[in-house]
C-alpha positions as CSV (number, residue, x, y, z in Angstrom):
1,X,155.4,182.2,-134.0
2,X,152.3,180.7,-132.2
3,X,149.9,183.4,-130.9
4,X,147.3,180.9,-129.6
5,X,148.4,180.2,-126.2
6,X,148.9,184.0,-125.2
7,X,145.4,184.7,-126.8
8,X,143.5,181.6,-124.7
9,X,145.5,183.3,-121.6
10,X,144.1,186.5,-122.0
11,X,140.8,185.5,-123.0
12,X,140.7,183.9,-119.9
13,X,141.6,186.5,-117.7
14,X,139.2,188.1,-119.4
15,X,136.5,185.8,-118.9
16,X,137.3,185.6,-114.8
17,X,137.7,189.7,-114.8
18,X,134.3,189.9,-116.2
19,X,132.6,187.0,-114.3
20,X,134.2,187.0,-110.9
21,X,130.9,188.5,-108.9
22,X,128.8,186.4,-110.9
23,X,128.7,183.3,-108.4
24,X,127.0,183.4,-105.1
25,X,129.2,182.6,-102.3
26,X,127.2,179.4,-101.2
27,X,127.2,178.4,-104.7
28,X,131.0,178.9,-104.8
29,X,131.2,176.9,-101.0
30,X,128.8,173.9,-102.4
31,X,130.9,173.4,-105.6
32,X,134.4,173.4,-103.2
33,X,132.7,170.6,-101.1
34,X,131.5,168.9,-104.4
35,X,135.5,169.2,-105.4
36,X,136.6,167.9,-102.3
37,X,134.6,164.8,-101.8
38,X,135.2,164.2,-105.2
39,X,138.8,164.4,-104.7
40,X,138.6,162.3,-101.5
41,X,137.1,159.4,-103.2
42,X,139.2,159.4,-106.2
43,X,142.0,159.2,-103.4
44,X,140.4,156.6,-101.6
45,X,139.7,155.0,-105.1
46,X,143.8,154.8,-105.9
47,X,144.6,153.5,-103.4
48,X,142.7,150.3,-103.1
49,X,143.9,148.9,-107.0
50,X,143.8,145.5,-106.1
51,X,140.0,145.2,-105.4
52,X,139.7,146.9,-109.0
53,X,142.4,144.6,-110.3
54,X,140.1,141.7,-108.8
55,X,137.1,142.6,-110.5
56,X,138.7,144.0,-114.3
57,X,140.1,140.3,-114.4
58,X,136.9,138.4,-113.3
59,X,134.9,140.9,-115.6
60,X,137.3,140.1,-118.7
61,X,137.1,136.1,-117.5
62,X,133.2,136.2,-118.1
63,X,133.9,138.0,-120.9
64,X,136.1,135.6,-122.6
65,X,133.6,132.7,-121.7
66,X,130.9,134.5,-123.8
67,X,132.9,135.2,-126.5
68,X,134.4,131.4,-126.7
69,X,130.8,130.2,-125.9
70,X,129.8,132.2,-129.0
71,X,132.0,131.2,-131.5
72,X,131.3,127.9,-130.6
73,X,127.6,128.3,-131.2
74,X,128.3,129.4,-134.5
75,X,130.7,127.0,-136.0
76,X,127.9,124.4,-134.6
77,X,125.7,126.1,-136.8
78,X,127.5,126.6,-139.7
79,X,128.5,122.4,-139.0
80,X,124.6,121.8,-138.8
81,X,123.8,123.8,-141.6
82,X,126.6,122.5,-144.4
83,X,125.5,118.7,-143.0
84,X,123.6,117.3,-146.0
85,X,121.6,114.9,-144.5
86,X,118.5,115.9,-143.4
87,X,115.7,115.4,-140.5
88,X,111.9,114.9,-141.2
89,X,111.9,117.4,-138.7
90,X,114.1,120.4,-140.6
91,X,112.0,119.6,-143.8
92,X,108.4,120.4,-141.6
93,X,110.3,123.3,-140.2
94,X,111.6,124.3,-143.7
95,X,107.8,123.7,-145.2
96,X,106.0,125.6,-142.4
97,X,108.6,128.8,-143.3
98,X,108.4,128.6,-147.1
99,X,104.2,128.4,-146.2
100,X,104.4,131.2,-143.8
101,X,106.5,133.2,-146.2
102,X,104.1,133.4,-149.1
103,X,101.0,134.3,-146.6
104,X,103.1,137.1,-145.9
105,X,103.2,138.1,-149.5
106,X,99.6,137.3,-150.2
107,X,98.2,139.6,-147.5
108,X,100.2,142.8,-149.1
């Protein structure tokens, strides 16, 4: 036997016995129009699926490019990378970082 639903229930009438005068009526009235607009656009929401439709699919399109256009980028680099011949450009880059790198350590 499961005593938990009958113990939320009563703890629940409990909690609106002892809390019922606690809200202000224009509170109470604000929060009722807050629920109804809310409710109203949610409706109005529904019912108009194919704009969302429209827009899910042209977000998950872009999203797809990116991802396609990334993995592209990467096995270039990766290609580049494993290529053994290389530029008298790379090896001034490559010279310039190896330089850089033990300025870094010397200034510690």
């Amino acid at each position: 036997m499961n005593a938990g639903p009958k113990k939320r229930a009563e703890i629940d009438d409990l909690l609106r016995r002892a809390l019922a005068d606690d809200l202000p009526a224009e509170v109470e009235a604000g929060m009722r129009r807050r629920l109804a607009l809310f409710r109203e656009a949610k409706a109005t929401s529904e019912t108009a699926p194919r704009e969302r439709g429209a827009a899910g699919r042209a977000w998950l399109f872009r999203r797809t490019v990116w991802a396609a256009l990334s993995i592209l980028l990467l096995a270039a680099g990766i290609l580049l990378q494993s290529g053994k011949a290389s530029s008298p450009l790379a090896d001034r880059i490559a010279a310039i970082k190896t330089e850089f790198a033990s300025l870094e350590t010397t200034r510690r």
